[in-house]
TORKOL-4160 file (C-alpha; in steps of 0.2 Angstrom, whole numbers, padded with zeros to 4 digits, m for minus):
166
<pt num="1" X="m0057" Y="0060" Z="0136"/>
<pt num="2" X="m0069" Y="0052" Z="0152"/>
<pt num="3" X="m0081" Y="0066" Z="0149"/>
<pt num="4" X="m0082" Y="0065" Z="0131"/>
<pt num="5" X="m0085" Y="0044" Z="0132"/>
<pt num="6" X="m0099" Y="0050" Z="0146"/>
<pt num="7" X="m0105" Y="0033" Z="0154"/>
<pt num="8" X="m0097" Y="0022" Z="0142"/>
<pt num="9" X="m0086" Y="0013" Z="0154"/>
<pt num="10" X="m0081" Y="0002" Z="0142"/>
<pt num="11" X="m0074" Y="0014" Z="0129"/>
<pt num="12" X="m0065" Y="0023" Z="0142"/>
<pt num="13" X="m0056" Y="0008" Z="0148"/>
<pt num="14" X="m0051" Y="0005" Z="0130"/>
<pt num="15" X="m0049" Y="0021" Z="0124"/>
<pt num="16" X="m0040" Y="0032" Z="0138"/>
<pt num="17" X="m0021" Y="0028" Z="0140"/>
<pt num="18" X="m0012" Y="0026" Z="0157"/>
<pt num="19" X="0002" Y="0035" Z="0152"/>
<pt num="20" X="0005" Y="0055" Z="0148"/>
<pt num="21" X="m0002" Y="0064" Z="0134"/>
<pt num="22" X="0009" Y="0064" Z="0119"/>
<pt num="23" X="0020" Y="0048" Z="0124"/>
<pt num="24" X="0016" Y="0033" Z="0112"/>
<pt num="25" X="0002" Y="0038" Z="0104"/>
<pt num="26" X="m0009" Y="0055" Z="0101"/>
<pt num="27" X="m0026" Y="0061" Z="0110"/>
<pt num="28" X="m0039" Y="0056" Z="0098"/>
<pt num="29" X="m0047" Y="0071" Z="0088"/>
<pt num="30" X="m0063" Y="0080" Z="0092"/>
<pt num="31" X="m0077" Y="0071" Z="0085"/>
<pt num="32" X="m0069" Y="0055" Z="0085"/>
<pt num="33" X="m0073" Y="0048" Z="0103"/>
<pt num="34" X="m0091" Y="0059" Z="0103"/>
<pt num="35" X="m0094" Y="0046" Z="0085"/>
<pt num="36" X="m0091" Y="0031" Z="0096"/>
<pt num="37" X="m0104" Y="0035" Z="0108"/>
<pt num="38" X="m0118" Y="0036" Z="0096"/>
<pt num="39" X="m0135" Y="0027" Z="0097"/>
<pt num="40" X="m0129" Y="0018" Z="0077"/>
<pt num="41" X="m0108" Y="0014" Z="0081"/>
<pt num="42" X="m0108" Y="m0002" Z="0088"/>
<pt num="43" X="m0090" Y="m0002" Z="0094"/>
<pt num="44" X="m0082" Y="m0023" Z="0090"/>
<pt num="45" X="m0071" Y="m0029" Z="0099"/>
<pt num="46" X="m0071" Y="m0047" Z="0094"/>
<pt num="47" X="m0061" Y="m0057" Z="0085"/>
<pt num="48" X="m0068" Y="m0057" Z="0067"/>
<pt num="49" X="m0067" Y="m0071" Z="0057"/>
<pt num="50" X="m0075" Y="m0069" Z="0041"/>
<pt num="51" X="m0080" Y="m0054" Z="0033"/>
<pt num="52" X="m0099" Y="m0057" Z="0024"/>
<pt num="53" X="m0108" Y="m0047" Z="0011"/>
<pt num="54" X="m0117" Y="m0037" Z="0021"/>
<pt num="55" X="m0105" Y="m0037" Z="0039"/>
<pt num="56" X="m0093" Y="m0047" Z="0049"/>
<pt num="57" X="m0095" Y="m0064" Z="0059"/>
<pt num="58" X="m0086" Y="m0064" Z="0075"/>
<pt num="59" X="m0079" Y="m0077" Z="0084"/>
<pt num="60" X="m0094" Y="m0081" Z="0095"/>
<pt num="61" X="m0102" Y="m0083" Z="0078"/>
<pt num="62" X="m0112" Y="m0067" Z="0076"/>
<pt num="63" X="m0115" Y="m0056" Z="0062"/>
<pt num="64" X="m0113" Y="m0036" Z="0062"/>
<pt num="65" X="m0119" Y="m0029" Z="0048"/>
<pt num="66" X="m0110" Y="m0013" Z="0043"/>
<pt num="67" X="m0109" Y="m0001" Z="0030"/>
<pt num="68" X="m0092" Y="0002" Z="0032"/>
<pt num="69" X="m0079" Y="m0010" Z="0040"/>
<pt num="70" X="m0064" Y="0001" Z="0049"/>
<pt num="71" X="m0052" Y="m0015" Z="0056"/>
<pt num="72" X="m0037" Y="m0006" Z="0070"/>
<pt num="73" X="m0024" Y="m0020" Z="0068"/>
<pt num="74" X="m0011" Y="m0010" Z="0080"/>
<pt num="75" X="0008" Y="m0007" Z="0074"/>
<pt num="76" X="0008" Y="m0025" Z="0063"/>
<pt num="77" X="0014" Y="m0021" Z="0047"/>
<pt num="78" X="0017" Y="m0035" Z="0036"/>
<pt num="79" X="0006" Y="m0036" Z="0019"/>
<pt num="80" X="m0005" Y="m0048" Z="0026"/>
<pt num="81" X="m0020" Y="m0048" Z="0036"/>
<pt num="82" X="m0023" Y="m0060" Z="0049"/>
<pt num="83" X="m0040" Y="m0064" Z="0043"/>
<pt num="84" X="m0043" Y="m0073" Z="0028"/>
<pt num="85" X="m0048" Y="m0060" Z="0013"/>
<pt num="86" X="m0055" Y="m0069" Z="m0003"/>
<pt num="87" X="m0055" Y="m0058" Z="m0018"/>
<pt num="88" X="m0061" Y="m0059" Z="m0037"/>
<pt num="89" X="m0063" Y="m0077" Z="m0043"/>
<pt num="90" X="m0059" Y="m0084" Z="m0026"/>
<pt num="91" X="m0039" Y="m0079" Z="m0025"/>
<pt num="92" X="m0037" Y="m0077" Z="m0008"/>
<pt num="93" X="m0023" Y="m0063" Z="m0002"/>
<pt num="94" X="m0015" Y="m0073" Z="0012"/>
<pt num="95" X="m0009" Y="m0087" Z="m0004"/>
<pt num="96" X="m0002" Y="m0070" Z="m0014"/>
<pt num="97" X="0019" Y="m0075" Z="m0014"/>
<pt num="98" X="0025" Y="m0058" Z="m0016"/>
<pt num="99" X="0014" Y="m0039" Z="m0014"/>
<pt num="100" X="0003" Y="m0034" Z="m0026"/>
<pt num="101" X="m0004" Y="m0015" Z="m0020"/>
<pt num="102" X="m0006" Y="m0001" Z="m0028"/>
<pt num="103" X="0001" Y="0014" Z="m0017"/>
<pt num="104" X="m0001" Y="0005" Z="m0002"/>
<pt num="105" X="m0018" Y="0007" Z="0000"/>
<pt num="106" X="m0027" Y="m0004" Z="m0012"/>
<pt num="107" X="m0024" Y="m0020" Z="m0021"/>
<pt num="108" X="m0032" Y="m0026" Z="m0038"/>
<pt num="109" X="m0042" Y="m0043" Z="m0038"/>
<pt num="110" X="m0049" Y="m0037" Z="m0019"/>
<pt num="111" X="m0062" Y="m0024" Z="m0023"/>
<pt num="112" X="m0067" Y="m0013" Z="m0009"/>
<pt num="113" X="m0051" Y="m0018" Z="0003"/>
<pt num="114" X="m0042" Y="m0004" Z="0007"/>
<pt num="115" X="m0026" Y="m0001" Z="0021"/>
<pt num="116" X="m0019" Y="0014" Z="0026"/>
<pt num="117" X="0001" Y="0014" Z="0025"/>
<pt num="118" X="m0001" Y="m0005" Z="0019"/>
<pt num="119" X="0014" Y="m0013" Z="0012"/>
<pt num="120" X="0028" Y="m0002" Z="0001"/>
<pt num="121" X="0021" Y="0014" Z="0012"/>
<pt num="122" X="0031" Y="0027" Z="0020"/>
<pt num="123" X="0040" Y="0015" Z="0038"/>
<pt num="124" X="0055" Y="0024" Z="0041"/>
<pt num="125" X="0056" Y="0035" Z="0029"/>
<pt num="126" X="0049" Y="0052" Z="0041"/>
<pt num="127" X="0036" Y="0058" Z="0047"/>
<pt num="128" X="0020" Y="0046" Z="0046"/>
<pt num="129" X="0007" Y="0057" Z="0052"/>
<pt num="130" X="0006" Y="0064" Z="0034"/>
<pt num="131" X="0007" Y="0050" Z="0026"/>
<pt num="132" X="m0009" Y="0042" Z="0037"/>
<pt num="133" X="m0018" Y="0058" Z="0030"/>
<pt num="134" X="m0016" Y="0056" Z="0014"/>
<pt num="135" X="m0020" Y="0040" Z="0014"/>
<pt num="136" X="m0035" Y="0040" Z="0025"/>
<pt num="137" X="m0041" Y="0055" Z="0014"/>
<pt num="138" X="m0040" Y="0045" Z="m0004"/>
<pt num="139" X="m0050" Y="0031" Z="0002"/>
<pt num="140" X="m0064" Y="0045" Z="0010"/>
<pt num="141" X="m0065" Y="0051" Z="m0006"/>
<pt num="142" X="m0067" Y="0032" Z="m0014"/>
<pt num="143" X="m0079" Y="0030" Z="m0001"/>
<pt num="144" X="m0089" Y="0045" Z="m0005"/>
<pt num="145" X="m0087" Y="0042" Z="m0024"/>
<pt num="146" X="m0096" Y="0026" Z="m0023"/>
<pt num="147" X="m0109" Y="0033" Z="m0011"/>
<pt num="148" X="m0115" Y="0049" Z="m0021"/>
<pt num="149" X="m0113" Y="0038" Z="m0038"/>
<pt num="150" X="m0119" Y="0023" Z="m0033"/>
<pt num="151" X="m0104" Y="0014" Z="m0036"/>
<pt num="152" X="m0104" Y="m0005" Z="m0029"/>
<pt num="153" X="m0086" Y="m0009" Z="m0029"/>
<pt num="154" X="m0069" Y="m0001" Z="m0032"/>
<pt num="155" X="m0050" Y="m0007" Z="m0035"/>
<pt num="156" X="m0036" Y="m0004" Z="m0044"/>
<pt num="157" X="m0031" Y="m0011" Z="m0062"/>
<pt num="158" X="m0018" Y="m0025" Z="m0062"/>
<pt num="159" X="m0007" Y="m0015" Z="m0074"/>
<pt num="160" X="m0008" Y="0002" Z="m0066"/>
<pt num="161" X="m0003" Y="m0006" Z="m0052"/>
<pt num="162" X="0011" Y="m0015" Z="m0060"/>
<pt num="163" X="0018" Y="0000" Z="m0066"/>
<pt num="164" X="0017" Y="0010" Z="m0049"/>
<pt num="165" X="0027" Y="m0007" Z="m0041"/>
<pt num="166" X="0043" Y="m0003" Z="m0054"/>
């Protein structure tokens, strides 16, 4: 993993474990760390405290402007983000008294949000490698809907989700 980060000191400091291959968590794929280390990924590690249309504010009040916001919360899994998340006509997520996701990955009224193995996923009920792939591999292929259609947003409806939540 050093060799792959190269000089970046500060990736392998967050990036490689001090514990054995295979215990808590899984050596990162090839690609992975080799995309961190590019001239255009600017690795954050800030606290965020708003998201803005074109990036994130961080707490020492800068913007990063991104295409596509990746947020690694660690092994929290309530329905609620930390951050605030303000949706359609103002509704703010953290004010929502019960869930409202559609597979948990999505939720209707907050276009563009998605989670992987959100609320209503698949804790504790096996294996969630797979699930993580298949969720990670439904909002790729959002992402690349909107990119090669020049879609500007994307969420589910309030009534399919509805019905999924039965």
């Amino acid at each position: 993993m050093a060799k792959r980060l190269g000089d970046r000191d500060d990736l392998k400091k967050r990036f490689i474990p001090e514990w054995s291959p295979g215990c808590r968590r899984l050596t990162p794929g090839k690609g992975y760390l080799e995309a961190l280390i590019q001239d255009n990924v600017p690795c954050v590690f800030d606290d965020m405290v708003k998201v803005t249309r074109h990036g994130i504010v961080t707490a020492d009040g800068t913007e990063h402007k991104c295409d596509i916001l990746a947020c690694a919360t660690g092994f929290h899994v309530t329905f609620l983000p930390h951050f605030r998340i303000t949706g359609l006509g103002g509704q703010v997520m953290q004010d929502q008294t019960t869930p409202n996701v559609y597979s948990s990955v999505a939720a209707p009224g907050f276009p563009n949000y998605f989670v992987v193995n959100g609320l209503r996923g698949n804790w504790g009920q096996g294996c969630i490698l797979p699930s993580h792939e298949v969720h990670i591999g439904y909002i790729l292929q959002c992402c690349k809907k909107m990119q090669e259609d020049g879609v500007r947003w994307l969420m589910p409806k309030q009534d399919v989700t509805t019905q999924m939540n039965l």
